[in-house]
SEMI-467356 format. One line per 10 residues: for each residue x, y negated, z of N, C-alpha, C, CB. Coordinates in nm, 3 decimals. Glycine has a CB too. Layout:
X/Y/Z/X/Y/Z/X/Y/Z/X/Y/Z | ...;
//
This chain:
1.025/-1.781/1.093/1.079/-1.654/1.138/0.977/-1.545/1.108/1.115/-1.658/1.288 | 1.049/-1.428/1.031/0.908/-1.330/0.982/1.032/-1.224/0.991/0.797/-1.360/0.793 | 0.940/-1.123/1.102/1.024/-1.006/1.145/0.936/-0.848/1.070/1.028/-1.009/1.348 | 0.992/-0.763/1.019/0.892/-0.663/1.006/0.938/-0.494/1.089/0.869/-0.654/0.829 | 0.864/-0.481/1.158/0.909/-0.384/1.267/0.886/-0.246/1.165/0.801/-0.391/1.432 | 0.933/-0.098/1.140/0.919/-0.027/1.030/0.970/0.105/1.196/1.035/-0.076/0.846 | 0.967/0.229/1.105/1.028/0.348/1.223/1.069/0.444/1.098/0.888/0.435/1.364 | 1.210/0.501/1.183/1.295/0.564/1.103/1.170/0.707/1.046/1.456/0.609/1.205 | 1.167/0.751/0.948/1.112/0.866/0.857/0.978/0.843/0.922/1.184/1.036/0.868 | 0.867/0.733/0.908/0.744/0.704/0.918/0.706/0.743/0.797/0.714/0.577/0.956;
0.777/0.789/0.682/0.715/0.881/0.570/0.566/0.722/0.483/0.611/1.087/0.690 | 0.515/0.615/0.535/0.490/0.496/0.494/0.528/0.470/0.342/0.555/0.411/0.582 | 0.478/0.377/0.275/0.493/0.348/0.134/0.555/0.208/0.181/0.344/0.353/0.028 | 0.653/0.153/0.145/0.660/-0.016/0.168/0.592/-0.112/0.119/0.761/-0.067/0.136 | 0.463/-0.091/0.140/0.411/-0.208/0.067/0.446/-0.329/0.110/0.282/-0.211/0.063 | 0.444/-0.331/0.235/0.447/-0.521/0.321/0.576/-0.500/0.286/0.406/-0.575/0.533 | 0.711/-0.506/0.258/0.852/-0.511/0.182/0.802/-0.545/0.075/0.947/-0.386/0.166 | 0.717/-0.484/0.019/0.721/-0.505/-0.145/0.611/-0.629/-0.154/0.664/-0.345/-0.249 | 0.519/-0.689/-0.036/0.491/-0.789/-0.030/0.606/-0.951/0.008/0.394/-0.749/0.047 | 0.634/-0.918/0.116/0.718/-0.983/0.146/0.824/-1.032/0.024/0.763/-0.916/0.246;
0.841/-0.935/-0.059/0.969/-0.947/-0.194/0.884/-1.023/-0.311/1.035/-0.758/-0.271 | 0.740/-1.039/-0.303/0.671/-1.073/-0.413/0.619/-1.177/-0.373/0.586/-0.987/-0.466 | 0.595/-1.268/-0.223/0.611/-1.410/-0.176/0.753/-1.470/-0.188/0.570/-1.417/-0.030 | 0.827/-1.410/-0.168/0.943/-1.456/-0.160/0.995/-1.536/-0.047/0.955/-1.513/-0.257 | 0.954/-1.435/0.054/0.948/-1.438/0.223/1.108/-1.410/0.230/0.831/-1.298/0.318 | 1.182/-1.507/0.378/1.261/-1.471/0.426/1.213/-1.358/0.554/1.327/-1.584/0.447 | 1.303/-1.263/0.559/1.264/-1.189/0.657/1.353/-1.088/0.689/1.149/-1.143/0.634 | 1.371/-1.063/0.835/1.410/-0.981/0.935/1.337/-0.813/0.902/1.358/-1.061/1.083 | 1.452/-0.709/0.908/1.405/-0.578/0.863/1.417/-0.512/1.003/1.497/-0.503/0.734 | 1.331/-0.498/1.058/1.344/-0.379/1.233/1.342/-0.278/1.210/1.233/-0.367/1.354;
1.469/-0.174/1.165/1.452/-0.001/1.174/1.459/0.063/1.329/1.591/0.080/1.080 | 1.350/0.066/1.344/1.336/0.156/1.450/1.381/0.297/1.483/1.233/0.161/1.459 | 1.394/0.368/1.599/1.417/0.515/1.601/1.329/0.547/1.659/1.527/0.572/1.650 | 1.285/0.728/1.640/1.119/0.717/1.731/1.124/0.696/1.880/1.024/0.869/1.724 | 1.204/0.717/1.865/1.211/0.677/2.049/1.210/0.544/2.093/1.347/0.723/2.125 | 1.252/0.451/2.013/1.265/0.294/2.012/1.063/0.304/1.982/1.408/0.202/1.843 | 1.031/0.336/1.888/0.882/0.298/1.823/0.776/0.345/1.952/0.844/0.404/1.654 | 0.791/0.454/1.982/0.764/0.477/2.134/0.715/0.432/2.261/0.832/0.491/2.165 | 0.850/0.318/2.313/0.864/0.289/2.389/0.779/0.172/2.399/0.967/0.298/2.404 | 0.730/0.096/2.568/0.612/0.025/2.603/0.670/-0.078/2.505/0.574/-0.015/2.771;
0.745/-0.163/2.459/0.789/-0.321/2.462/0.771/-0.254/2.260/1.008/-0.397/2.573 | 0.723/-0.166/2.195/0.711/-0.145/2.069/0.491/-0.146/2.074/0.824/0.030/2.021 | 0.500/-0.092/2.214/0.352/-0.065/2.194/0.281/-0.222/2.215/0.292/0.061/2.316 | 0.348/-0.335/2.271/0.331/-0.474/2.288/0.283/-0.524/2.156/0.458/-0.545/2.335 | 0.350/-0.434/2.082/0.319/-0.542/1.909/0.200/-0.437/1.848/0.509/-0.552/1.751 | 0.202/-0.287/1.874/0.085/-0.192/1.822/0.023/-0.128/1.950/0.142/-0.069/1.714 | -0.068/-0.127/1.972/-0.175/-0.089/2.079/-0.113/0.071/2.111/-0.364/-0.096/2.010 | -0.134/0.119/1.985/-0.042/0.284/1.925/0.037/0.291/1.903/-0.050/0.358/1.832 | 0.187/0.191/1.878/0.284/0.204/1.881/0.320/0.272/1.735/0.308/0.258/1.998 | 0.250/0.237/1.638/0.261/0.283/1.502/0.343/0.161/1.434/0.108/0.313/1.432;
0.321/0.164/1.302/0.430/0.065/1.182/0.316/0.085/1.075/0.628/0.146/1.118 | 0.371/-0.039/1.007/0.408/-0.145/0.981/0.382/-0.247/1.116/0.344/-0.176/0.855 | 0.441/-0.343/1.143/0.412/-0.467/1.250/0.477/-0.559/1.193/0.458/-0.458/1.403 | 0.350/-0.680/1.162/0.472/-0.818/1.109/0.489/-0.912/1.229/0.407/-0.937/0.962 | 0.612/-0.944/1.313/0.600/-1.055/1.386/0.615/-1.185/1.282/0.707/-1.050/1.503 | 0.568/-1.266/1.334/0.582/-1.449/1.307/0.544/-1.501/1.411/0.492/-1.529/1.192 | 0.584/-1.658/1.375/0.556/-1.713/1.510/0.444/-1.744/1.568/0.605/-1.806/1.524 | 0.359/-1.722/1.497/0.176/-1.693/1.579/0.184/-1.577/1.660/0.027/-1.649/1.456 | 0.264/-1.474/1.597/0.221/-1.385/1.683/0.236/-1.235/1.600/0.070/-1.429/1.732 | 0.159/-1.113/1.658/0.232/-0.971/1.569/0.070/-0.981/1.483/0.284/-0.763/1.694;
0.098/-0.887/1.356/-0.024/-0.809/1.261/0.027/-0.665/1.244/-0.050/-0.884/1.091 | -0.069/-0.588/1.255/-0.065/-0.477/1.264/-0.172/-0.409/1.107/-0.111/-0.452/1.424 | -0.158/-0.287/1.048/-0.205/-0.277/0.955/-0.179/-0.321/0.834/-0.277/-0.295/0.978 | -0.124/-0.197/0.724/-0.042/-0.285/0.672/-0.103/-0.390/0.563/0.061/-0.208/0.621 | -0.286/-0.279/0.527/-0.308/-0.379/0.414/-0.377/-0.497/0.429/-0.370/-0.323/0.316 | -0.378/-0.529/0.589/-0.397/-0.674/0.641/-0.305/-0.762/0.625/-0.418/-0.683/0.765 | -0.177/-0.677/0.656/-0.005/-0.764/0.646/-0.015/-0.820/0.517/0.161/-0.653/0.649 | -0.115/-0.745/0.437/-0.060/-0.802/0.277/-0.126/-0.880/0.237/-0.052/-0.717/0.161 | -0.271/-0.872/0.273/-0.352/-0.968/0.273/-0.296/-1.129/0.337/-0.464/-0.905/0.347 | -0.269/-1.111/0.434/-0.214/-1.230/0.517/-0.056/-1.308/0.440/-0.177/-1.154/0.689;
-0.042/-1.222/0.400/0.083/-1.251/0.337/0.047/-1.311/0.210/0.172/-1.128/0.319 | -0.034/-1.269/0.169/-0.096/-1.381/0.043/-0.132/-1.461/0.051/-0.174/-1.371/-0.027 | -0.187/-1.452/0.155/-0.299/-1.628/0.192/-0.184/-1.717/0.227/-0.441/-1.632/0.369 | -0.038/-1.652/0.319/0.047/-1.759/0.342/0.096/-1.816/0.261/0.127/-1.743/0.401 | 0.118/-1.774/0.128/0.194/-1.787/0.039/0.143/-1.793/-0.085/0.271/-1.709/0.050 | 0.046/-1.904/-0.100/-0.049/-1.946/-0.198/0.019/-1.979/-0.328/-0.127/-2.064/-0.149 | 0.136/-2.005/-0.256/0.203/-2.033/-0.447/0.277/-1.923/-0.511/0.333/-2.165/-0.466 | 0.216/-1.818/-0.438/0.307/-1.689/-0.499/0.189/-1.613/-0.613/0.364/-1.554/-0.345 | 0.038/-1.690/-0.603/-0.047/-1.639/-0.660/-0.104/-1.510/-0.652/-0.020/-1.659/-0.744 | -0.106/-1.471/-0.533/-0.101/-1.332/-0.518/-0.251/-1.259/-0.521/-0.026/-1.305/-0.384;
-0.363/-1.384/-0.462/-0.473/-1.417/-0.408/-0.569/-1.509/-0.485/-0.439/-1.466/-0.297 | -0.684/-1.508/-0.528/-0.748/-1.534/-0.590/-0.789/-1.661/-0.491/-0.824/-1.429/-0.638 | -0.884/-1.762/-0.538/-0.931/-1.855/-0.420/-1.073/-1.795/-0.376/-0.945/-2.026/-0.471 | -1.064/-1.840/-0.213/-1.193/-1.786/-0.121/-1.280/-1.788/-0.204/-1.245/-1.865/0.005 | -1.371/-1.729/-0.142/-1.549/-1.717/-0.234/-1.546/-1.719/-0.340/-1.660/-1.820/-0.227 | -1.445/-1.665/-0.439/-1.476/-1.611/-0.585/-1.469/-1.452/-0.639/-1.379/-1.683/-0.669 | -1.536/-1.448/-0.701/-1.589/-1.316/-0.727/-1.426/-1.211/-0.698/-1.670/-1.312/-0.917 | -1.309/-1.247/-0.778/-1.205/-1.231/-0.810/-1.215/-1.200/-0.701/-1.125/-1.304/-0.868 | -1.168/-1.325/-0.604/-1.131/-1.322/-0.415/-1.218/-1.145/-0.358/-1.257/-1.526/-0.298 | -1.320/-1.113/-0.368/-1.375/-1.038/-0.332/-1.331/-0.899/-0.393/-1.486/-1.081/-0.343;
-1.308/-0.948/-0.484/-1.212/-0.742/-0.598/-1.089/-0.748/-0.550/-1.171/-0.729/-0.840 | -1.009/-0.873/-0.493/-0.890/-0.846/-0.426/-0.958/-0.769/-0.290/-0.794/-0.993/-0.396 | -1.016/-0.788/-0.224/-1.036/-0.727/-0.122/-1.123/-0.561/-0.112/-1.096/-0.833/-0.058 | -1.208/-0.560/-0.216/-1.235/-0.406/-0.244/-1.128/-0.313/-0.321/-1.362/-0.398/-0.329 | -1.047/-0.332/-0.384/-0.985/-0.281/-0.430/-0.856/-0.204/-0.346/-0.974/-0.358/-0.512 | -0.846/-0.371/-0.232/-0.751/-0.341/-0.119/-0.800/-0.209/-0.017/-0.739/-0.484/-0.029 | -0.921/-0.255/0.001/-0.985/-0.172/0.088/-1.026/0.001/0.043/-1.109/-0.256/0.117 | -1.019/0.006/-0.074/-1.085/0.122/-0.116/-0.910/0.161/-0.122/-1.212/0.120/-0.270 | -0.796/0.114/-0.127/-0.669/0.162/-0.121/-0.672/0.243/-0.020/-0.570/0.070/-0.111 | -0.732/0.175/0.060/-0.710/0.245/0.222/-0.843/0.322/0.238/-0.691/0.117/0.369;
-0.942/0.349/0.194/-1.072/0.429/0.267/-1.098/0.552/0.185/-1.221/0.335/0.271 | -1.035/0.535/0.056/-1.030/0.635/-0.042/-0.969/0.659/-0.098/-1.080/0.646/-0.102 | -0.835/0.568/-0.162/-0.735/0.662/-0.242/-0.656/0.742/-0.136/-0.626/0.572/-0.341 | -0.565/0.664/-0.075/-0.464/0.763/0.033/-0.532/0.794/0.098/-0.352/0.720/0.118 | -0.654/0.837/0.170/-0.699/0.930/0.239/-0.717/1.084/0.155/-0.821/0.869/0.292 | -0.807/1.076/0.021/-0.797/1.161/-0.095/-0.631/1.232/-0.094/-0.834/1.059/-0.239 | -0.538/1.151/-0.122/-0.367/1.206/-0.129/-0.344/1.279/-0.020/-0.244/1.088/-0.128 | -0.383/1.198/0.091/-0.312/1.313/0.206/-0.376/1.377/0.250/-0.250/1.283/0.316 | -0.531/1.431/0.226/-0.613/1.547/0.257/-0.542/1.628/0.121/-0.804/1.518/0.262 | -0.485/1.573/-0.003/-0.462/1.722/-0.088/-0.331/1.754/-0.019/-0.445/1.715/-0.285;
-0.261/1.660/0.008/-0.117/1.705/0.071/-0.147/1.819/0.177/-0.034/1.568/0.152 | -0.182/1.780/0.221/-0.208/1.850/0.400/-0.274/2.002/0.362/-0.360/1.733/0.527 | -0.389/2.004/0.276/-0.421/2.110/0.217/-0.339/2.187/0.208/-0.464/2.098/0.124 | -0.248/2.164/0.088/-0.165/2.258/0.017/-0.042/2.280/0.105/-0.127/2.206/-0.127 | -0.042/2.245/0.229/0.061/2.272/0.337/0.031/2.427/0.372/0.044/2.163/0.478 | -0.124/2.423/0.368/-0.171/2.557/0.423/-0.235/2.693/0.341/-0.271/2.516/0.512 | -0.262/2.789/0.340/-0.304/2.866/0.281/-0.432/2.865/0.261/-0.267/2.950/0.316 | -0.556/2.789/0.271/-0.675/2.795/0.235/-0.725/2.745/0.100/-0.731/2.742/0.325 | -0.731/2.820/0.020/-0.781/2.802/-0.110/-0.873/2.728/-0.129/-0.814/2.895/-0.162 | -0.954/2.723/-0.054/-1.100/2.638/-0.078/-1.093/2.536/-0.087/-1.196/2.637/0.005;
-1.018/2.487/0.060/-0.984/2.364/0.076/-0.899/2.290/0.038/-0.977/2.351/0.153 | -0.820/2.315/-0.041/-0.725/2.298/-0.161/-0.806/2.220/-0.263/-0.672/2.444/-0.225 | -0.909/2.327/-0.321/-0.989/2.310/-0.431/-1.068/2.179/-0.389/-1.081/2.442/-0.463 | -1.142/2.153/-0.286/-1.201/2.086/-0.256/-1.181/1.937/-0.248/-1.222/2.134/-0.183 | -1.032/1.970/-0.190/-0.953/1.865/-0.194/-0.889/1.762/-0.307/-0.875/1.912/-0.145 | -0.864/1.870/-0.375/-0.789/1.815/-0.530/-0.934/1.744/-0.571/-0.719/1.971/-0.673 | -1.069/1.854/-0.568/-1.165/1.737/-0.653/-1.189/1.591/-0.608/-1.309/1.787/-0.660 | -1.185/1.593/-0.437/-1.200/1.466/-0.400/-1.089/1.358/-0.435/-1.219/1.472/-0.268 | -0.996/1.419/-0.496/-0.890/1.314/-0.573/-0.925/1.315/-0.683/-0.742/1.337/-0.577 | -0.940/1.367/-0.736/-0.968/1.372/-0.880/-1.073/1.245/-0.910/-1.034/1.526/-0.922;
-1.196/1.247/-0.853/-1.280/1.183/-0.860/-1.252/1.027/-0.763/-1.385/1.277/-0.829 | -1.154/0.990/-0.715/-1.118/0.869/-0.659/-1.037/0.848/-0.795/-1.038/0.867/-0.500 | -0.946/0.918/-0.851/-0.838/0.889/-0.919/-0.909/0.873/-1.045/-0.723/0.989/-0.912 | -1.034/0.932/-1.066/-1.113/0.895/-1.243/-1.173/0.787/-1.183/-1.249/1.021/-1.340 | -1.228/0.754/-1.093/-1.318/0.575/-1.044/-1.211/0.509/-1.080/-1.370/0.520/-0.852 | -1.045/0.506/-1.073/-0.942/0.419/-1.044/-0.947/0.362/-1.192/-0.796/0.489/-0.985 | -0.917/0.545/-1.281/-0.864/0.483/-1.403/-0.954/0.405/-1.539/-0.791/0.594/-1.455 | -1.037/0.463/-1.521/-1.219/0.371/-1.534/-1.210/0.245/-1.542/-1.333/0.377/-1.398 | -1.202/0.165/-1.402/-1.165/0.080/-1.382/-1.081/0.005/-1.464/-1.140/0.100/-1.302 | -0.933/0.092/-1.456/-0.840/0.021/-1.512/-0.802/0.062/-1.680/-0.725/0.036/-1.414;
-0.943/0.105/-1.719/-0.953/0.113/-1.881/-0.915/0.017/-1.944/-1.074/0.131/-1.935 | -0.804/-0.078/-2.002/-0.810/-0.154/-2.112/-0.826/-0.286/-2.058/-0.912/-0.113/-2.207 | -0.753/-0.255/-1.875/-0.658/-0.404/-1.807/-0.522/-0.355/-1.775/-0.726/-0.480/-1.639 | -0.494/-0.410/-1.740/-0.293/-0.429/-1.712/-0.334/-0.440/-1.573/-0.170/-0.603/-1.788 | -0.423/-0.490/-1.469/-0.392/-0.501/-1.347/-0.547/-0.473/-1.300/-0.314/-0.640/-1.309 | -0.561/-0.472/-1.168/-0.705/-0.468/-1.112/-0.798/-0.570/-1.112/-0.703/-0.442/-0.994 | -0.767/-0.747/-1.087/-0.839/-0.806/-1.110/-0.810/-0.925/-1.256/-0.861/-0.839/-0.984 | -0.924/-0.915/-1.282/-0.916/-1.043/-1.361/-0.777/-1.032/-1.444/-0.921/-1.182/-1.256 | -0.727/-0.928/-1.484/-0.626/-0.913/-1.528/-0.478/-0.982/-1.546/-0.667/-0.894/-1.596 | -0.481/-1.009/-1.411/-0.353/-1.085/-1.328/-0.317/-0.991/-1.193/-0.404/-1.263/-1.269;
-0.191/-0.995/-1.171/-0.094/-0.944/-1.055/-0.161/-0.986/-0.934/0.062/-1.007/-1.058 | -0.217/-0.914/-0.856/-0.247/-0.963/-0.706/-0.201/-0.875/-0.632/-0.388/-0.984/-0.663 | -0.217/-0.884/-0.477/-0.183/-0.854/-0.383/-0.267/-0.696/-0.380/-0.206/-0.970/-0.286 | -0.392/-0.642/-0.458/-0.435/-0.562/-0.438/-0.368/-0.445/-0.510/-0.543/-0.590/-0.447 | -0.254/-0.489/-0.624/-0.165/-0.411/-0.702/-0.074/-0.377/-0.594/-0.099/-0.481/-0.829 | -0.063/-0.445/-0.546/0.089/-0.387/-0.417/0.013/-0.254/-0.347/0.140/-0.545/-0.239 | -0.105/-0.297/-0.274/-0.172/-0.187/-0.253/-0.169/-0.057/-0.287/-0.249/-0.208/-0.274 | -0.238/-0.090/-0.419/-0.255/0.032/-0.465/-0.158/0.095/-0.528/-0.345/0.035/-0.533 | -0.074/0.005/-0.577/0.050/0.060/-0.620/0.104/0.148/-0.516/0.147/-0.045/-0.654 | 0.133/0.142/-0.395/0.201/0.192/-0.279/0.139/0.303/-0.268/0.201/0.114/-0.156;
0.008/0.321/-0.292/-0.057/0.444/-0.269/-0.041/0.546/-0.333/-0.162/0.438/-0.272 | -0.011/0.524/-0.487/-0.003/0.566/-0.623/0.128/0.633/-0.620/-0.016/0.450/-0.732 | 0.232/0.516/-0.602/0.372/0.570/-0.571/0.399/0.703/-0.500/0.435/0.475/-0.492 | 0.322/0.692/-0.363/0.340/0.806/-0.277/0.289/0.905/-0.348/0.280/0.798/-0.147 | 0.176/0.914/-0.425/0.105/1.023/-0.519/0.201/1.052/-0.603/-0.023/0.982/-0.599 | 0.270/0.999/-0.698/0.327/1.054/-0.737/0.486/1.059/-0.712/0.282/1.037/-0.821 | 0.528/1.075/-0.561/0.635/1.076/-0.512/0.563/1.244/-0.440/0.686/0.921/-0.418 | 0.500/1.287/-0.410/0.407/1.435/-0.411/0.375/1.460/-0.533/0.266/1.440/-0.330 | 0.437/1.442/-0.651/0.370/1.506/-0.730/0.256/1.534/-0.765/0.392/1.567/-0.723 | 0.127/1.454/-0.757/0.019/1.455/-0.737/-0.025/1.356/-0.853/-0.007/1.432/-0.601;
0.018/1.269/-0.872/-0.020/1.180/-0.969/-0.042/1.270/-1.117/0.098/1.060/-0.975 | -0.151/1.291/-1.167/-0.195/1.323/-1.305/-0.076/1.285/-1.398/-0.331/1.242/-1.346 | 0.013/1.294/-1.482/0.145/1.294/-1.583/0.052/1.275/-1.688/0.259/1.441/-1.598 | 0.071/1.125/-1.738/0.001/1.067/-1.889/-0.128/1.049/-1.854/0.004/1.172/-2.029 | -0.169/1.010/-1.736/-0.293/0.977/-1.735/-0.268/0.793/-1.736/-0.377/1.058/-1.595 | -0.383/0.728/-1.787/-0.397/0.593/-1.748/-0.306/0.549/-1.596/-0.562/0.573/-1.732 | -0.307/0.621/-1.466/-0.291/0.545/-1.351/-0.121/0.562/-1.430/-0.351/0.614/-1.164 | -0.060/0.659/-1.458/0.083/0.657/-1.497/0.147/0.526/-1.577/0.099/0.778/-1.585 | 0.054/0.477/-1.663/0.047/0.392/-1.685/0.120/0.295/-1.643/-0.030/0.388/-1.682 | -0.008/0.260/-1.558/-0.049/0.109/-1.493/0.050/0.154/-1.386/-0.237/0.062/-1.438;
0.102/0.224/-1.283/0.173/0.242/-1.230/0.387/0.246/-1.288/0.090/0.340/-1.189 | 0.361/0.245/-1.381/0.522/0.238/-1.458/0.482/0.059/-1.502/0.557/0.391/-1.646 | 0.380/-0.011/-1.512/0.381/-0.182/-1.509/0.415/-0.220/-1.390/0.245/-0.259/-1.539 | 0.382/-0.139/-1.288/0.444/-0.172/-1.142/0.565/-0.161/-1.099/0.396/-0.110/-1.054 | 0.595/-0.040/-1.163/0.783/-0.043/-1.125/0.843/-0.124/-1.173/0.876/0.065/-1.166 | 0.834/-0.197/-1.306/0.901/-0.324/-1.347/0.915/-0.428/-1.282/0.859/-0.368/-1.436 | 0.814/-0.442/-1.176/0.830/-0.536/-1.112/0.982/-0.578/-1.013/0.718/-0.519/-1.050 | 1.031/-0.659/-1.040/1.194/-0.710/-0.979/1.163/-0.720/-0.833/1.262/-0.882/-1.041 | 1.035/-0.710/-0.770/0.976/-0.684/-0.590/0.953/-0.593/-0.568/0.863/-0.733/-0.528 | 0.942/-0.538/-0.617/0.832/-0.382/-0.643/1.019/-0.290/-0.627/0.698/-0.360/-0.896;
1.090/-0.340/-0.692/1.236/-0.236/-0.732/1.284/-0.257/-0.588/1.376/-0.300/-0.879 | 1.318/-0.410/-0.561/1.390/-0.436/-0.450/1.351/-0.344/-0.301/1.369/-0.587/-0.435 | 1.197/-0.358/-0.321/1.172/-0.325/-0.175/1.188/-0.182/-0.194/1.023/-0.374/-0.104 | 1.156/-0.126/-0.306/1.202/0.063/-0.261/1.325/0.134/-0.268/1.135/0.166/-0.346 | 1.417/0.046/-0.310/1.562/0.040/-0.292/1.581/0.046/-0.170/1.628/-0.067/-0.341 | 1.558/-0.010/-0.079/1.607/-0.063/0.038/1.604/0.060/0.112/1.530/-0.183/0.100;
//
């Protein structure tokens, strides 16, 4: 039993959907309303009462690029995950992590910026993307994926992040990430879960 708790216009990227679709997990979809997400018996599964939440029968995960992490390790034959203590194993996890500590933080400080009238901070902003988004494409000079040049769990990631970038219009047009990000939409998990 694998439940995933979500809240109506949480504005979220689906990654754990688009994980879940790329194990090839059965699973329960919870659309919440904010008032449902809110309430004490939602804050039982998030301390904050936020989304993503995966129940199973161990128990809830909170966070989503833990959900995805975990979701790989369950689902070892989906290859999603490199094996423990190899170098690989470890770029799945920086790559994951820098999804979350620096790309979408970079996106939604330019978003939030350009909500407001301060020029500076606009400027300031865009460079601190700029310069996450040239480390990215660097990186992904002359591979098809982030590690070891195979599909992992850290592509869902970052893919999700990317997506939202350029679902704001933010994503650079013909740069490398455009790229590597249109190898992601092909994906038949990747389609399903943003359909939904």
């Amino acid at each position: 039993m694998i439940r995933l708790y979500d809240r109506e216009k949480a504005g979220r990227p689906p990654r754990v959907r688009w994980a879940l679709e790329e194990v090839g997990a059965s699973y329960e979809y919870v659309l919440m309303s904010p008032e449902e997400g809110a309430r004490d018996e939602h804050r039982q599964r998030h301390p904050l009462g936020r989304v993503p939440v995966l129940e199973t029968e161990d128990g809830y995960l909170f966070e989503s690029a833990a959900i995805c992490l975990q979701l790989a390790d369950m689902h070892p034959d989906a290859n999603l995950i490199p094996a423990p203590g190899t170098q690989e194993r470890g770029e799945v996890y920086q790559w994951t992590i820098f999804a979350m500590s620096e790309l979408e933080p970079a996106v939604i400080q330019v978003y939030r910026a350009m909500q407001g009238a301060d020029a500076q901070a606009i400027v300031a902003a865009k460079e601190r993307m700029a310069t996450v988004f040239g480390a990215l494409e660097r990186h992904l000079d002359g591979r098809s994926y982030l590690v070891a040049d195979g599909f992992t769990i850290a592509d869902v990631v970052v893919g999700g992040v990317l997506s939202t970038a350029r679902r704001l219009e933010l994503l650079p047009v013909g740069s490398g990430l455009s790229g590597y990000l249109e190898r992601l939409d092909l994906r038949p998990a990747k389609q399903k879960a943003y359909a939904a």
